[in-house]
N, C-alpha and C positions, 0 to 999 in steps of 0.2 A: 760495719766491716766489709771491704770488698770479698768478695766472691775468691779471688788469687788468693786472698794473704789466708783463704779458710787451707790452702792447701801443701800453707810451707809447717814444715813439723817443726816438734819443739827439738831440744837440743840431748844427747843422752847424758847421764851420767858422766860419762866419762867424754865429752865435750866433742863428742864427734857426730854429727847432723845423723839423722835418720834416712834412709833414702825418701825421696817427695817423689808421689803420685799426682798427677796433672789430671782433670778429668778434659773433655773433649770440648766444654764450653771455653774453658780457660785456654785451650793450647791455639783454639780459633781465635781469640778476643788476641792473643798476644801476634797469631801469625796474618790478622787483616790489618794492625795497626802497624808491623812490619810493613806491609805493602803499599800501607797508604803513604810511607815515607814522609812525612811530616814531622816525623822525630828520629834522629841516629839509632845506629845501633845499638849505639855504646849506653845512650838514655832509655832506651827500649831495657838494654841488659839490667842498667840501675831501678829502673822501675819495677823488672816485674821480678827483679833477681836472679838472672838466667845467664846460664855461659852465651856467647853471640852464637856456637857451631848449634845450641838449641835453636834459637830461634830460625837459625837460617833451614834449617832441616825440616820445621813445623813449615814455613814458608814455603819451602819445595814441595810438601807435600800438601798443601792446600792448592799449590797452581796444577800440580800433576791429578789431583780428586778432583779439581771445580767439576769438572763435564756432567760427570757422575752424580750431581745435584739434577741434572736439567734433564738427562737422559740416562741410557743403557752404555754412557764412554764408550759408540762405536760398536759397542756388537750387535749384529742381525737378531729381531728377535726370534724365534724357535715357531715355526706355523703349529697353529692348531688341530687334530687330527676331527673333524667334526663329523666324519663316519658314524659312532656310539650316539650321537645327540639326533644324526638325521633316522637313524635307528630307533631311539627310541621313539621320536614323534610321530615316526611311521604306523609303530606296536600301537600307540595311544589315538590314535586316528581311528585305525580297527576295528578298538575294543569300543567308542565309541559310537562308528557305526554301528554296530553287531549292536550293542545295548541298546540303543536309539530303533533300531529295528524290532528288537524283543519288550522292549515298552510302549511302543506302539502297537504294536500284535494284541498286548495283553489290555491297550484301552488306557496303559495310565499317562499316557505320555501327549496327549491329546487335553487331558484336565490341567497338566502343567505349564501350558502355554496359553 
């Protein structure tokens, strides 16, 4: 069974369609073979069972998103403040010497090398 026909609902009761939920695989699969143009609209509509204003609307919205696969769509990204990090390698540089200092002093830091 394809992947589309998991997402057409059954029929109710009283003969009136359920509303259908499209996940995001299916609404890509139906708006790249739109674009590949290779097959009508109208054959597009009969295959995947869609009004054309769907498809053409998933269409629009796949050319206006592509960017947004490859990049940030254009926005600057936001600098990092690296103040906190040169801070802390400062503190850890320090405590390093000092210790390095006070293991020394003490004779053990000498057997460790």
């Amino acid at each position: 069974m394809d992947p589309w026909q998991e997402t057409i609902m059954s029929k109710k009761s009283s003969g009136r369609r359920t509303r259908r939920v499209f996940n995001a695989e299916f609404k890509t699969k139906v708006a790249l073979a739109a674009l590949r143009e290779d097959k009508t609209l109208a054959d597009l509509c009969q295959q995947y069972e869609l009004h054309p204003a769907q498809i053409r609307d998933w269409k629009k919205q796949l050319l206006e998103r592509a960017s947004d696969v490859f990049g940030t769509a254009g926005k600057a990204a936001s600098p990092v403040d690296l103040g906190p990090f040169h801070a802390k390698i400062g503190q850890q540089a320090l405590e390093i010497d000092f210790l390095e200092g006070a293991l020394t002093k003490a004779g053990l830091l000498s057997a460790c090398k």
